[in-house]
C-alpha positions as CSV (number, residue, x, y, z in Angstrom):
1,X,-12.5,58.8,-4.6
2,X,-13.8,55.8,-6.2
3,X,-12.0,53.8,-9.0
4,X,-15.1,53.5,-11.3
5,X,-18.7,54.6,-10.6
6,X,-21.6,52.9,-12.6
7,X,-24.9,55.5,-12.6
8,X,-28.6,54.7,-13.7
9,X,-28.0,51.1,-14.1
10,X,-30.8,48.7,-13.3
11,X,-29.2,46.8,-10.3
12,X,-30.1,42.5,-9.8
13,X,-28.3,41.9,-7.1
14,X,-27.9,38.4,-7.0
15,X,-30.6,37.6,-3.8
16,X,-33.8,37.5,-5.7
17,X,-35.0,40.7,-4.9
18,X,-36.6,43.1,-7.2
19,X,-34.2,45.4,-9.5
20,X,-33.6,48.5,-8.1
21,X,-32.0,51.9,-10.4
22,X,-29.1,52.4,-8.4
23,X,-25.7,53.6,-8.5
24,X,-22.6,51.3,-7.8
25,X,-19.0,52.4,-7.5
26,X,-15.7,50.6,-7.5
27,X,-13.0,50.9,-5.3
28,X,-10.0,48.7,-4.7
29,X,-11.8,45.6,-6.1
30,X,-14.8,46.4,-3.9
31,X,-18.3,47.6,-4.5
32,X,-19.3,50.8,-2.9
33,X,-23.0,52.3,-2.7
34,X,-21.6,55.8,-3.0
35,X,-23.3,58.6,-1.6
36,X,-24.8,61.8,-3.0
37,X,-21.4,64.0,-5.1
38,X,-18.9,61.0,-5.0
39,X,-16.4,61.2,-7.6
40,X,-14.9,58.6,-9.7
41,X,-11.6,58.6,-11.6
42,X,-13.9,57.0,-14.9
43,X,-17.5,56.7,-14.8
44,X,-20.3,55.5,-17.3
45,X,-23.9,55.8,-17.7
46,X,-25.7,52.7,-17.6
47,X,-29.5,53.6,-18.2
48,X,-31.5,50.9,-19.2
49,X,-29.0,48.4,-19.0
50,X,-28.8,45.6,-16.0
51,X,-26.4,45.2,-13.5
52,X,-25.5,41.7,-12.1
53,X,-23.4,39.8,-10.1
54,X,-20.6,37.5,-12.3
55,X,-21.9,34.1,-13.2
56,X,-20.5,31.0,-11.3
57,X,-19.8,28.2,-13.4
58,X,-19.6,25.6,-11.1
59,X,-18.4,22.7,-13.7
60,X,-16.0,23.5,-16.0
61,X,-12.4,21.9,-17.7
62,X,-10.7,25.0,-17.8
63,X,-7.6,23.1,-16.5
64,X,-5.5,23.4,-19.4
65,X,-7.0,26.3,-21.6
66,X,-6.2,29.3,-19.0
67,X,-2.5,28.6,-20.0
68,X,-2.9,29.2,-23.3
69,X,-6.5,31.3,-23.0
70,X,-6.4,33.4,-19.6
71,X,-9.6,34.8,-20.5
72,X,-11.8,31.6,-20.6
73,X,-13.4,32.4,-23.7
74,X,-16.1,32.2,-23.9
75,X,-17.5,31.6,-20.6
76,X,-16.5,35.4,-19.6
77,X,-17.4,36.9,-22.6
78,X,-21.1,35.7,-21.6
79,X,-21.0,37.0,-18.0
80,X,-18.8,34.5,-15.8
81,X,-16.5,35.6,-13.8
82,X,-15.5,32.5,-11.4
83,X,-15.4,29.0,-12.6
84,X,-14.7,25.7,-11.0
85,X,-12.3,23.4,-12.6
86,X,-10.9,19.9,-11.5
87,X,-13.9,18.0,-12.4
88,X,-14.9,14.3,-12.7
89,X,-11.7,13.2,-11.3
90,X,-9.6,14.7,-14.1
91,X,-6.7,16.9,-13.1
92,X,-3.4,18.5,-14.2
93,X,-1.6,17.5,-11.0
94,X,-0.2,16.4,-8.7
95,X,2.5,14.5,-11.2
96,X,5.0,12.5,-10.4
97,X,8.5,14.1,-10.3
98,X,10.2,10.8,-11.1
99,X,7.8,9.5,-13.8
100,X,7.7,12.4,-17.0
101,X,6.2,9.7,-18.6
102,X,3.2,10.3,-16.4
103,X,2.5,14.2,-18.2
104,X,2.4,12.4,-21.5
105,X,-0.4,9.7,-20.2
106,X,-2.3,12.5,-18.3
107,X,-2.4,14.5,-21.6
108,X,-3.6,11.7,-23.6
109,X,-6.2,10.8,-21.0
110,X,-7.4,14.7,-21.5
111,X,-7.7,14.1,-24.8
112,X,-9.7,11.0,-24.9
113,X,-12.1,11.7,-22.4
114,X,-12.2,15.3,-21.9
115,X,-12.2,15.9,-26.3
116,X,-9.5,18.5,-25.6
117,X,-6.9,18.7,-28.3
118,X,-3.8,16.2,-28.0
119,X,-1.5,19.5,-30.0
120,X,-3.0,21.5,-27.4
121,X,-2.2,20.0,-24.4
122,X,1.0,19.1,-25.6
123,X,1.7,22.9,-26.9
124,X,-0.2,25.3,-24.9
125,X,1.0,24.1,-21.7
126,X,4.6,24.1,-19.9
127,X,3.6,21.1,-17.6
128,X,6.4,22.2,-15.1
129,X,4.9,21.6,-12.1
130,X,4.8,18.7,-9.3
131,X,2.5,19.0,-6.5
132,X,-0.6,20.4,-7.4
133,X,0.3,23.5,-4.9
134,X,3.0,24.0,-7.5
135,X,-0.1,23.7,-10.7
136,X,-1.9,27.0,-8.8
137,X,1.1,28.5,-8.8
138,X,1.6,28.3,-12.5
139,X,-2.0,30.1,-13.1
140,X,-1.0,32.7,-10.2
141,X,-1.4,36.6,-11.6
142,X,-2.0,34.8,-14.9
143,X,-5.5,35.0,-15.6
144,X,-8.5,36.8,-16.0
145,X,-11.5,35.4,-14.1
146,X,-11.2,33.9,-11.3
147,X,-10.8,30.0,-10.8
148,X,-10.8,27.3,-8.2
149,X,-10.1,23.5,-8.8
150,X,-10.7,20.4,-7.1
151,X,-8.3,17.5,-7.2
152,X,-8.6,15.0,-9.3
153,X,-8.8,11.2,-8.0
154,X,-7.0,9.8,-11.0
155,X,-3.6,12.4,-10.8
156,X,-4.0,10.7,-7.2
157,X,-3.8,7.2,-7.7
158,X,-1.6,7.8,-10.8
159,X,1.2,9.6,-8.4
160,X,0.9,7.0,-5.8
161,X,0.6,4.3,-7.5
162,X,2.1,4.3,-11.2
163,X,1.2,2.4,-14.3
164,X,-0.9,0.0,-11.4
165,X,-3.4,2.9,-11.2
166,X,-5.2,1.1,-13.6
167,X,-6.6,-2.1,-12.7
168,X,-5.3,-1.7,-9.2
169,X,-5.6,-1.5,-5.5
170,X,-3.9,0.2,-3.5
171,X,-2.1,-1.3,-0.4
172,X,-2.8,0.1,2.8
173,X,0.3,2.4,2.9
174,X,-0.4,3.6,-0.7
175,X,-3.9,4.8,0.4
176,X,-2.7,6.5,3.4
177,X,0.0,8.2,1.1
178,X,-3.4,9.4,-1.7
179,X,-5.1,10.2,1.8
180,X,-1.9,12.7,2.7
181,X,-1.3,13.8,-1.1
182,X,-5.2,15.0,-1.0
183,X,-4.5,16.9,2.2
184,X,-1.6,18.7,1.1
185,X,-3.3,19.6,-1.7
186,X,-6.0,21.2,0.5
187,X,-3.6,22.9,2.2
188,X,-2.4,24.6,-1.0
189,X,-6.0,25.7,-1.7
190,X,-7.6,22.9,-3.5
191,X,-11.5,23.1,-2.7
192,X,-11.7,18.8,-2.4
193,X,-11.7,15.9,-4.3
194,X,-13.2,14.7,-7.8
195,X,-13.5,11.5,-8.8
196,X,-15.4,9.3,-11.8
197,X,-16.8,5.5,-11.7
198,X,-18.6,5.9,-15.1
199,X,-18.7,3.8,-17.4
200,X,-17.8,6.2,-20.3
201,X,-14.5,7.6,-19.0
202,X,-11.7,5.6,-20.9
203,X,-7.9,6.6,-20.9
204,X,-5.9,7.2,-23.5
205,X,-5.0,3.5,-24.1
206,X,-9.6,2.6,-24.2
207,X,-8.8,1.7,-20.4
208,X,-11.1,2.5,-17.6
209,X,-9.6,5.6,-16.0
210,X,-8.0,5.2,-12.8
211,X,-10.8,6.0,-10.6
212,X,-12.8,3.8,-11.8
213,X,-10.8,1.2,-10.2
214,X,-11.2,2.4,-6.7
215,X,-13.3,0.3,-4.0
216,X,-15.7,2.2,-1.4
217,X,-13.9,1.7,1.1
218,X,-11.0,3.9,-0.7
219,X,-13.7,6.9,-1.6
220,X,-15.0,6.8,1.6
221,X,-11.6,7.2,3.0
222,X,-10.7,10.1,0.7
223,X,-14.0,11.7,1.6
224,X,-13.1,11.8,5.2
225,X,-10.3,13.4,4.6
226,X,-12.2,16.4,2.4
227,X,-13.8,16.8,5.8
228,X,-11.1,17.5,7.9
229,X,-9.7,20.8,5.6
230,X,-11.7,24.0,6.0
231,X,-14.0,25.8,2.5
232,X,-13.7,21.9,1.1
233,X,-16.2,20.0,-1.3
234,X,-16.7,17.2,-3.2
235,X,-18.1,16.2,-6.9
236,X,-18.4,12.9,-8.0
237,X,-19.7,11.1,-11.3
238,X,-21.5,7.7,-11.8
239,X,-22.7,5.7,-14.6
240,X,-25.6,6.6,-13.3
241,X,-25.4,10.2,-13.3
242,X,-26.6,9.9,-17.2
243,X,-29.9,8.3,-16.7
244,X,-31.0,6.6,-13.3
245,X,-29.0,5.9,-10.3
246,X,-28.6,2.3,-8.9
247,X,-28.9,1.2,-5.1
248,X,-25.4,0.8,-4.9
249,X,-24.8,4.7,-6.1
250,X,-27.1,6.1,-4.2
251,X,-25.5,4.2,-1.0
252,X,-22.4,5.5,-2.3
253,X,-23.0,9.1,-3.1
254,X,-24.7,9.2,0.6
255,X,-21.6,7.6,2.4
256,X,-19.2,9.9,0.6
257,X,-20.8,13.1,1.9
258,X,-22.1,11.6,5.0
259,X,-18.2,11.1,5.8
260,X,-17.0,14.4,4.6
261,X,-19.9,16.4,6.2
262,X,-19.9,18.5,2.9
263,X,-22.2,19.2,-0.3
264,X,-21.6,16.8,-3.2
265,X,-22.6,18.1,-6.6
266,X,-22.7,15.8,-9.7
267,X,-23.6,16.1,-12.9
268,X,-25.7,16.2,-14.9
269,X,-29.7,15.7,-14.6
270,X,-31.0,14.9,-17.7
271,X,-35.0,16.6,-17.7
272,X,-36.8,15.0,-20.4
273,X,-40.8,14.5,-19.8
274,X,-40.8,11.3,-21.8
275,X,-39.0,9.7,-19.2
276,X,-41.1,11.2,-16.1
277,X,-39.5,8.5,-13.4
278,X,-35.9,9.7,-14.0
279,X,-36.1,13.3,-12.1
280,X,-37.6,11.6,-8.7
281,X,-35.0,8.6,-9.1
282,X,-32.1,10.8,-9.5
283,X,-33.0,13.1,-6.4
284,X,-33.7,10.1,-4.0
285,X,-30.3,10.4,-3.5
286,X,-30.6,14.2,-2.3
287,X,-33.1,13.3,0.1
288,X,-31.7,10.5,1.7
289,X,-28.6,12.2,1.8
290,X,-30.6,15.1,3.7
291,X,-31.6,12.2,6.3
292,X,-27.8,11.0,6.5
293,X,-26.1,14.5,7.4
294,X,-24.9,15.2,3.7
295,X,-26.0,16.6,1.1
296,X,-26.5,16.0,-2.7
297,X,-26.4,18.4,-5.2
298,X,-27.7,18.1,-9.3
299,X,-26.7,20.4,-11.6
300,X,-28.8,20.3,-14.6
301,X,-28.2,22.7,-17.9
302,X,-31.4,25.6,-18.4
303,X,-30.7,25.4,-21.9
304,X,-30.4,22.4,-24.9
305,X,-27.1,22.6,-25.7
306,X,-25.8,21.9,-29.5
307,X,-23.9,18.9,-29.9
308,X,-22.3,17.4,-32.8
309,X,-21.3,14.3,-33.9
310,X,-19.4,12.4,-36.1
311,X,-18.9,8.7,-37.6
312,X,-15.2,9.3,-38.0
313,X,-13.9,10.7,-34.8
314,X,-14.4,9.9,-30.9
315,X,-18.0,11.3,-29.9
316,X,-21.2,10.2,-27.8
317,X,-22.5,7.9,-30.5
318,X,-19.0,5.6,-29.2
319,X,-20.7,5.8,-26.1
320,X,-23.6,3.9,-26.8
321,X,-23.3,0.3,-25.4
322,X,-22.2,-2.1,-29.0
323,X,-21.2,1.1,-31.5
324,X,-17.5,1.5,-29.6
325,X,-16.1,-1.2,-31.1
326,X,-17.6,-0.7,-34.3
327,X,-16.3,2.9,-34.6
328,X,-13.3,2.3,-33.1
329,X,-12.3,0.3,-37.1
330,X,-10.3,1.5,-39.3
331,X,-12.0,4.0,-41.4
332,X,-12.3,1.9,-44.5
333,X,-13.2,-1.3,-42.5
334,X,-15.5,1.1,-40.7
335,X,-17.5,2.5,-43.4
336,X,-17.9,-1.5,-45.4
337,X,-19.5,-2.9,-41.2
338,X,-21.8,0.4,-41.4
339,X,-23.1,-0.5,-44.8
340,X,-24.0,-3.8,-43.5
341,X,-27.7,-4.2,-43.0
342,X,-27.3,-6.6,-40.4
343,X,-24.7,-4.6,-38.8
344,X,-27.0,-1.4,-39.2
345,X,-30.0,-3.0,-37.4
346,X,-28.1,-4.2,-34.7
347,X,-26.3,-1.2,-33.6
348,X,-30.1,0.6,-34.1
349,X,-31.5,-1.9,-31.8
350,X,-28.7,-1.4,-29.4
351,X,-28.8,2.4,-29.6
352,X,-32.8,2.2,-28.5
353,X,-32.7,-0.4,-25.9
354,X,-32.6,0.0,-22.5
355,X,-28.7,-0.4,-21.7
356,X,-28.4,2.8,-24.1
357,X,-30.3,5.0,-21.2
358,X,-29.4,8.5,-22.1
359,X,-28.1,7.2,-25.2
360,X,-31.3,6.4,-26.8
361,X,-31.8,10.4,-27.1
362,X,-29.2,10.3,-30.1
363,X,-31.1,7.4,-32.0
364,X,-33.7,9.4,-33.7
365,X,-31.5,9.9,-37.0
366,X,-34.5,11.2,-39.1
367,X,-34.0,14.3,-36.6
368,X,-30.1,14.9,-37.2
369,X,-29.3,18.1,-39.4
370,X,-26.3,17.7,-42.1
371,X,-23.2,20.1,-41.2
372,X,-20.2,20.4,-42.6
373,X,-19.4,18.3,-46.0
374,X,-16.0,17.7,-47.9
375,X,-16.9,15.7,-51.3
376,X,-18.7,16.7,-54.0
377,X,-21.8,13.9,-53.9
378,X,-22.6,15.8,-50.9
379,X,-22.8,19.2,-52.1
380,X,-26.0,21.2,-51.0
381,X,-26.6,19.1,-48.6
382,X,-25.2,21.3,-45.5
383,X,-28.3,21.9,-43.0
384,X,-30.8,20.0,-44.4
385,X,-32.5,17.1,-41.9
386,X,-31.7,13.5,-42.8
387,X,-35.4,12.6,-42.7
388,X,-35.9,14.6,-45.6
389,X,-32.8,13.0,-47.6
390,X,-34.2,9.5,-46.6
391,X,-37.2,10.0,-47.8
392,X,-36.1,11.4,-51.2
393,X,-33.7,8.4,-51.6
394,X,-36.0,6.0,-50.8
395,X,-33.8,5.0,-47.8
396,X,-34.4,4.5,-44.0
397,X,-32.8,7.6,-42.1
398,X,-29.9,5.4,-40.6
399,X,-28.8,4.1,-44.2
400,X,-29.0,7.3,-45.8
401,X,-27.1,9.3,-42.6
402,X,-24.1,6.1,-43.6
403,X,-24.1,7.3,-46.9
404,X,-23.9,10.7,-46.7
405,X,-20.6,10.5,-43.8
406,X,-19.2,6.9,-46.0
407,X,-19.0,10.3,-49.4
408,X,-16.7,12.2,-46.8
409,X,-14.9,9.6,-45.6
410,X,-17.2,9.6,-42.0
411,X,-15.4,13.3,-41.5
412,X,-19.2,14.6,-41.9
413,X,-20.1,17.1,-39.0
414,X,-24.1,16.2,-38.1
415,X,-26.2,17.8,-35.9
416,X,-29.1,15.7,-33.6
417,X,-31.8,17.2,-32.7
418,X,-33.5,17.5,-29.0
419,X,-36.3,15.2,-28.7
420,X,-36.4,17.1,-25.1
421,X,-37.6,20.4,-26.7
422,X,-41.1,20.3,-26.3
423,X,-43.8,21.6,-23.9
424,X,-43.9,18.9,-21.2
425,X,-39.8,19.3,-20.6
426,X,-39.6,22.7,-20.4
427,X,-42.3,22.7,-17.7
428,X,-40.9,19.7,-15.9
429,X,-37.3,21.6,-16.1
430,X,-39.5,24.7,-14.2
431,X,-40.7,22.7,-11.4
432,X,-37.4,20.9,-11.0
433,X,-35.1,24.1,-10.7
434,X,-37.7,24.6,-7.2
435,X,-35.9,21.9,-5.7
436,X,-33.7,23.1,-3.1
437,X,-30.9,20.7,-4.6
438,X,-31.0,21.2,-7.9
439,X,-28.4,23.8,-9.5
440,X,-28.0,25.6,-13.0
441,X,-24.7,24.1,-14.7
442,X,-22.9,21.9,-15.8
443,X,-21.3,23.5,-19.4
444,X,-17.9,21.7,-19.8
445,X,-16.5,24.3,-20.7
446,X,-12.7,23.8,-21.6
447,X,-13.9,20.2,-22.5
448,X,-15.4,18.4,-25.6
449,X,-13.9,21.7,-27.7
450,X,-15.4,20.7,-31.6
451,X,-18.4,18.9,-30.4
452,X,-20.1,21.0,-28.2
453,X,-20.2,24.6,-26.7
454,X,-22.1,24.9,-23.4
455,X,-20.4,28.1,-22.0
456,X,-23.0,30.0,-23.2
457,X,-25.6,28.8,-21.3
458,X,-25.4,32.3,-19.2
459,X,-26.6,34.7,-21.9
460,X,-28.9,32.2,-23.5
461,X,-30.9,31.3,-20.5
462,X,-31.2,35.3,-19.6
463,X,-32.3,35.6,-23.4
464,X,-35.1,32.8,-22.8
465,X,-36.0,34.5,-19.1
466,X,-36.3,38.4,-20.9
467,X,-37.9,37.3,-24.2
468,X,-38.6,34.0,-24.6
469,X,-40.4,31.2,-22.7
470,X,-39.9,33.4,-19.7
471,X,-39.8,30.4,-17.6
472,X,-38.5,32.5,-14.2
473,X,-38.4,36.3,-13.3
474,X,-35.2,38.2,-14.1
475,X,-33.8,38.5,-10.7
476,X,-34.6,34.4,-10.0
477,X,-32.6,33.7,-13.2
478,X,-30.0,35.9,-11.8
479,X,-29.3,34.3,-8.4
480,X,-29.2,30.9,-10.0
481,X,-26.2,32.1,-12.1
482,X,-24.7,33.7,-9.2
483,X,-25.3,33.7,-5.6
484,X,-26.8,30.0,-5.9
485,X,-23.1,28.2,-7.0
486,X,-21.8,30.8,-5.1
487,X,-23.1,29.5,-2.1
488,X,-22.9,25.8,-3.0
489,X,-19.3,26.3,-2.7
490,X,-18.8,28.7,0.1
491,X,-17.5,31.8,-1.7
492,X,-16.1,34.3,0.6
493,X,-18.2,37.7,-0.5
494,X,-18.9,37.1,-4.0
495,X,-22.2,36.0,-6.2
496,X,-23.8,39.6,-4.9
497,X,-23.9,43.3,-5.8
498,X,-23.1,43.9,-1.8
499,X,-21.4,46.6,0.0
500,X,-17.6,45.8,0.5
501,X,-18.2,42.5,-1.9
502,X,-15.7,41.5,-4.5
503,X,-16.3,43.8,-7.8
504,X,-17.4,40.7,-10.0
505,X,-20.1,42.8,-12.3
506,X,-21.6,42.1,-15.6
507,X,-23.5,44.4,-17.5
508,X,-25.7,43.9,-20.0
509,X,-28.7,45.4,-22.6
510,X,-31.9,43.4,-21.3
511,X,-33.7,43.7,-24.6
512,X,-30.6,42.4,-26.5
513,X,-28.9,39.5,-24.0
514,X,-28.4,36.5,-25.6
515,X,-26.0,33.7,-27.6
516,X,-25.0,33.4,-31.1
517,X,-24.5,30.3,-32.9
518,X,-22.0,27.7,-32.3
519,X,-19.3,28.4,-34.6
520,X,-16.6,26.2,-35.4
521,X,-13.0,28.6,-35.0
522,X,-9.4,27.0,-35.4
523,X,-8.0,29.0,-33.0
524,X,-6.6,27.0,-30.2
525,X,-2.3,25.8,-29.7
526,X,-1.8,23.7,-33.1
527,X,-4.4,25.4,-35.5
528,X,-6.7,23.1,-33.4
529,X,-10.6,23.3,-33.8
530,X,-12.8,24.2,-31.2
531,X,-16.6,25.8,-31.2
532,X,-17.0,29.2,-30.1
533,X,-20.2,31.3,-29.8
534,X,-20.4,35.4,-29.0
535,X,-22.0,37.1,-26.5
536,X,-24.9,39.4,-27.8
537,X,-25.5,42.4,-25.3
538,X,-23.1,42.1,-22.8
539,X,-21.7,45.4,-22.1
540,X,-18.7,44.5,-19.5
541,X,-17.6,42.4,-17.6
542,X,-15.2,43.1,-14.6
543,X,-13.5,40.8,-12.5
544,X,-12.2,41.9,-9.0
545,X,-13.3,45.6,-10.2
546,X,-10.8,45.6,-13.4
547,X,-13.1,45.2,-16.9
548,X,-11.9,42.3,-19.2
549,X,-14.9,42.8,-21.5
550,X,-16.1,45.1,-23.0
551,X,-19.1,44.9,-26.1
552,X,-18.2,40.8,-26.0
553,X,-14.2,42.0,-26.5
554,X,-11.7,40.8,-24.0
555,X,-9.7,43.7,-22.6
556,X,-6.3,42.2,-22.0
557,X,-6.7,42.9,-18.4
558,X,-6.2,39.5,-16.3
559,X,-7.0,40.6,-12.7
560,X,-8.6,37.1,-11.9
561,X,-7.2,35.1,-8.9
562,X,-6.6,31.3,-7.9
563,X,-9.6,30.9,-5.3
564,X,-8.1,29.1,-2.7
565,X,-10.0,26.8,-0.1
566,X,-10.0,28.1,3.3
567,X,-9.0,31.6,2.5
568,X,-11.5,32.3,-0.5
569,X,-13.9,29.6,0.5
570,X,-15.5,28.8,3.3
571,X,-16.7,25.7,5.1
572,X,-20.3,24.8,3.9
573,X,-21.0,22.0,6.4
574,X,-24.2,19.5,5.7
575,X,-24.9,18.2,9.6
C-alpha cells in the first residue's frame, strides 16, 4: 500500500521532457509509478494542476534562520525543497571552544554583511556547538526542507588563527591546521569550502572580513583539499563577481577548481543589455576553466528582484565607492554633508563613474519609488516616483530624494527601479540561460532580511514562463529550478519525479503560479523586521514524501534532513 497517491496531475518531471497526466504515489519517502488498483492510505485529485520536482536553491543564508524558522519561509512556501547554505565564506562554525568571544564577532559579522538581524542572531540561536560536525548536528531532525552547507573560509581562519584572522597570514603550521579543520569538516558532511575576496564584505568592526586576507597560495591549498573528500564543491566570490572580472580573478577562479577538480559556482551575473561586454567577460572564466580541467559556474537571478534602500541604515548605496564614509556619520552630521551641494555632486559623480560598476545601476534617483514615511511633511508621499516630486519642487531628483529621507530622519524606505527591465535584457537573459554554465539562483535567502526578498524567484519566474513573457517552455523552466542545481551539486536521487527518487514534490495551479508583493513583517527573534512575500498557487509541497505546505501554509511537519557530502552527494568531478 502506498503512503499517498497523487492522480490526474500534470507530471514535469524535472528532465525537460514534455508533461505527461500521470499518477504518482508515495511510499516511504519515495516516488512510486503505481500500477492499475494500487491503494493509498490518503490520496488527492490533482486535475489540472502540475506536478514538479522541489526547487533547488543553490545560494542561500539559511544558516541561522532554520533555528528559529525550520520551515525556510519563504523559499518552501514557493516550491523549494533543498537549499544550499554556507555561502561566500560566511559560516556558523567551526568556533573556537576556548574563544566565546569568537560567537559574539561571528554574529556581528552576520549582521554587517549578511543584513541579518543582530537580536536575531543573538536570540534565535543556542550557538552551542564547536566543530562544525557538531553545527549539523544542532539542525539534525529539526527542520523542514532539506539543507546542505559549505564551510565557510572566514569561521576557518578565525578558529585557527584568532583576532590575527584579520590582517593576517597564516604560518605554515596554521594553514596545515585550516587545511585539516576543512577536512574534518568534510568528513562530517560539509559539501566544500566558501570563501570571499570582495571588496564589499566588511566585519562587524568596517574591517575586511577574514578571507579577504588570504594569499593564493592559501586558496589554492584549501582547494586541493576540497578535492580529496568525496560529493565536495566549491563557491567563491570576487570583487569582480559584480561587474567584470580582472586577469588576476579569472587566474584565480581557474586555479581553484583546476586544483580541486570540482565545479565552482559564484554569484551573481549581472544581465543588463546596456552593458553588452559584461556577459562574455564574466564567462571567459568558464571557458578557460573548461580548458584547465575545472569548471566555472554563474548563477544569475530569472527575475528583477525588489530591493530597498535607505539613507539611514547599512545598504548597497554604502557600497558605492565615496558614499561609505559619508553614511557611515552620525545621523545629524549625516543629513547637514547630504544637503551640501558640493557634497551632493560629488558622491553623484562617484555613484556614475566607472569604479561604481554595478553600482551605477542605483544612481538613477528620478527612477526610485517613495516607501514607507514617519513625519508629517511627508505624508502622501508613499509610492509616488521621485522624478515626479523633483520636478514639482523645482529640484534635481538627488536634492529632493535628501529631502524627503532628511523629514524622517533618513529612516525613509525607497524603492530603485530596474534600469535592466527593458526588451534588450530580457532577451539577452534568454540567450544567456543556453550557456551550459550558467545557472538560475542566487536569492539570498536568509540574508539582507528588510532590504530585499529574493526567495521567491521560484513562483515568479514560473508565473513569467505560464503567463507572461514566456521566455522558456514550462518543462525548461522546470529543470532549471530542479534537476539543473541538482546536478551541479551531485544530489544523490533528487531534482526528478523518478521511480524510487526522494519524494521532494510541489504542486501547483499553472494558471495561478506566482509571487505576491514584498511585504515588510516583524516577525523574526526580537520583533525584528524582515520582507516576506506569499506563494500564489502552490498547492503542496512535500519534502522526503511528508507535506509541509499546503495552500502557501506550512504544515508543522519538519521531515527535512542535513544533506551530507559523500552520503547525499556525490562526486561531480570536472577532468
Amino acid at each position: 500500500m502506498l503512503d499517498h497517491l497523487i492522480t490526474g496531475a500534470t507530471v514535469v518531471d524535472g528532465t525537460g521532457a514534455p508533461g505527461r497526466v500521470a499518477d504518482v504515489g508515495i511510499r516511504d519517502g519515495r516516488i512510486v509509478f503505481p500500477g492499475p488498483g494500487a491503494t493509498a492510505r490518503t490520496s488527492e485529485d490533482a486535475t489540472g494542476l502540475v506536478l514538479a520536482p522541489g526547487f533547488v536553491d543553490p545560494h542561500t543564508h539559511y544558516d541561522a534562520q532554520l533555528f528559529w524558522d525550520p520551515y525556510a519561509t519563504p523559499s518552501m512556501n514557493h516550491g523549494v525543497t533543498t537549499v544550499a547554505g554556507g555561502n561566500c565564506g560566511f559560516t556558523l562554525a567551526p568556533l573556537h571552544p576556548d574563544r566565546p568571544e569568537d560567537a559574539d564577532y561571528t554574529r556581528r559579522m552576520m549582521s554587517k554583511v549578511e543584513g541579518m538581524a543582530l537580536k536575531a542572531l543573538e536570540d534565535g540561536v543556542d550557538w552551542s556547538w564547536s566543530s562544525f560536525a557538531q553545527y549539523l548536528d544542532a539542525l539534525e531532525g529539526r527542520i523542514a526542507v532539506n539543507a546542505g552547507f559549505m564551510v565557510g573560509h572566514c569561521a576557518l581562519r578565525r578558529y585557527v588563527m584568532g583576532a590575527d584572522a584579520v590582517g593576517g597570514q597564516p604560518t605554515p603550521e596554521q594553514l596545515d591546521r585550516m587545511v585539516a579543520l576543512l577536512k574534518e569538516a568534510m568528513e562530517a558532511g560539509a559539501w566544500g569550502l566558501s570563501t570571499t575576496q570582495s571588496s564589499t564584505h566588511s566585519d562587524g568592526d568596517g574591517a575586511p572580513v577574514a578571507s579577504r586576507h588570504a594569499t593564493p597560495a592559501e586558496l589554492i591549498a584549501l582547494s586541493r583539499a576540497v578535492g580529496e573528500h568525496e560529493g565536495t564543491q566549491l563557491e567563491a566570490i570576487l570583487a569582480g563577481c559584480l561587474d567584470q572580472f580582472s586577469d588576476d580573478e579569472i587566474d584565480l577562479f581557474v586555479e581553484m577548481t583546476a586544483a580541486a577538480g570540482r565545479p565552482l559556482n559564484w554569484n551573481v551575473l549581472t544581465i543588463d543589455a546596456a552593458v553588452p561586454e559584461r556577459v562574455p567577460r564574466q564567462l571567459t572564466a568558464s571557458e578557460r576553466a573548461r580548458k584547465s580541467g575545472g569548471r566555472i559556474v554563474a548563477l544569475t537571478m530569472p527575475i528583477l528582484t525588489p530591493m530597498n534602500m535607505s539613507l539611514g541604515t547599512f545598504c548597497a548605496l554604502n557600497l558605492i565607492p565615496g558614499w561609505g564614509e559619508i553614511l557611515a556619520l552620525p545621523v545629524p552630521e549625516r543629513i547637514a554633508r547630504l544637503r551640501d551641494p558640493e557634497v551632493r555632486a560629488g558622491m553623484l559623480l562617484r555613484a556614475d563613474s566607472k569604479e561604481a560598476g554595478v553600482f551605477r545601476r542605483l544612481a538613477d534617483f528620478g527612477r526610485y519609488v517613495i516607501g514607507d514615511t514617519y513625519s508629517r511633511e511627508n505624508e502622501g508621499l508613499t509610492g509616488r516616483v521621485v522624478r515626479d516630486i523633483a520636478a514639482e519642487r523645482g529640484q534635481d531628483a538627488f536634492q529632493a530624494l535628501v529631502e524627503i529621507c532628511a523629514n524622517d530622519d533618513l529612516r525613509t524606505v525607497l524603492w530603485p527601479m530596474p534600469r535592466d527591465n527593458d526588451p534588450a535584457s530580457w532577451a539577452l537573459r534568454r540567450e544567456t540561460w543556453d550557456h551550459e554554465d550558467v545557472l538560475l539562483g542566487g536569492s539570498d535567502a536568509g540574508a539582507h532580511l528588510d532590504r530585499m526578498c529574493g526567495a521567491p524567484y521560484t513562483t515568479r519566474f514560473l508565473g513569467d514562463c505560464l503567463r507572461g513573457r514566456k521566455l522558456v517552455p514550462l518543462e525548461r523552466a522546470v529543470k532549471m529550478l530542479s534537476d539543473d542545481p541538482a546536478r551541479l551539486f551531485g544530489l544523490r536521487e533528487r531534482g526528478r519525479i523518478a521511480e524510487g527518487f526522494h519524494a521532494d514534490l510541489v504542486l501547483f495551479d499553472p494558471e495561478r503560479i506566482d509571487a505576491g508583493p514584498a511585504t515588510l513583517v516583524h516577525d523574526l527573534p526580537g520583533d525584528s523586521p524582515r520582507l516576506d512575500s506569499r506563494a500564489v498557487g502552490i498547492v503542496s509541497v512535500r519534502v522526503n514524501g511528508v507535506e509541509t505546505v499546503r495552500d502557501d501554509e506550512v504544515t508543522g511537519a519538519i521531515p527535512g534532513r542535513v544533506l551530507r557530502s559523500g552520503r547525499d552527494t556525490r562526486t561531480v568531478n570536472t577532468r
